[in-house]
N, C-alpha and C positions, 0 to 999 in steps of 0.2 A: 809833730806826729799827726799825721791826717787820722780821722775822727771814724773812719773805716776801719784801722788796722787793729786789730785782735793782737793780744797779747796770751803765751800760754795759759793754762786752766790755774797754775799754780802764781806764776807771775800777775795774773789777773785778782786772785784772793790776794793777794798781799798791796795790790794797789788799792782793792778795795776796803783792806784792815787799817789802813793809814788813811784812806780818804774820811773814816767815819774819825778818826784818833784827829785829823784836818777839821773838819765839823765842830766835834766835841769843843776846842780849842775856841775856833768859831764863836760858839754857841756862849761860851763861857766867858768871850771879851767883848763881845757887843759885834762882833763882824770879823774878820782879819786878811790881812793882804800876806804874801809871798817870795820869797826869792828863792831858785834853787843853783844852789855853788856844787859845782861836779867834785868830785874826791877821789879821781883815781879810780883805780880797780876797788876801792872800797866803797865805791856809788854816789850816792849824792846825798846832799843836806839841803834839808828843805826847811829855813828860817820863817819862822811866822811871827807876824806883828798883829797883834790884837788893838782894835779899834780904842783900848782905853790906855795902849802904853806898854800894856806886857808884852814878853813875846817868850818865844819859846822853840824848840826846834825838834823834826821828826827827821828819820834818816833811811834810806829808801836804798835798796841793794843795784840800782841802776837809773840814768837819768830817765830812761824808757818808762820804768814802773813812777819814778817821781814826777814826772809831766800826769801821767794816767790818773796818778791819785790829786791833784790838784784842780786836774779835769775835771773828776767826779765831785771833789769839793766842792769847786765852783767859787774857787778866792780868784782874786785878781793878783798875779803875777808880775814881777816886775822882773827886766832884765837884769838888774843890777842892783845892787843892794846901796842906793844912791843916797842923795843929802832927803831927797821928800820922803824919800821909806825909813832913813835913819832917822830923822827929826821925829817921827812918833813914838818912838823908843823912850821910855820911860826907866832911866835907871837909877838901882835904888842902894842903899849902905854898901851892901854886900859888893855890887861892881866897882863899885869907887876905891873900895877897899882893896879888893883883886887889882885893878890898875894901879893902882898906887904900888903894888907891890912887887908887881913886873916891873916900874918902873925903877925899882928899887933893889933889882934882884931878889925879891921873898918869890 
């Protein structure tokens, strides 16, 4: 998305209520990087990985609005959610537990 094109008045607040909710996240893990996985007509997800290992994820009504607000973040984005942006991923009881349980049919 070139850095020219305007997004409606209303699509614009909503990029901008998630770029601060991007921030917050941010601010709260010492930095954080990005990846955004399209979803269909239900828009996008936008997975955040905080500099100490957490992460966390915000979800954006279109890939348009979810570029916009990562913009305004100003995280560094990654095309794909690969082995360098997986490897900072810190997981904890609770995941291990859930995998285990998928793996297990629970």
């Amino acid at each position: 998305m070139a850095d020219t094109q305007q997004l409606e008045p209303k699509a614009e607040r909503t990029a901008a209520r998630l770029a601060r909710q991007i921030g917050g996240f941010a601010k709260a893990h010492g930095g954080a990087e990005g990846q955004i996985a399209y979803l269909g007509q239900r828009g996008a997800r936008i997975v955040l990985v905080g500099e100490d290992g957490d992460w966390g994820d915000v979800f954006a009504p279109s890939m348009e609005i979810a570029g916009k607000a990562v913009e305004k973040a100003g995280i560094t984005v990654h095309e794909n959610f690969d082995g360098a942006l997986a490897a900072k991923v810190r997981t904890g009881p609770y995941e291990w537990k859930r995998m285990a349980g998928i793996q297990l049919g629970g």
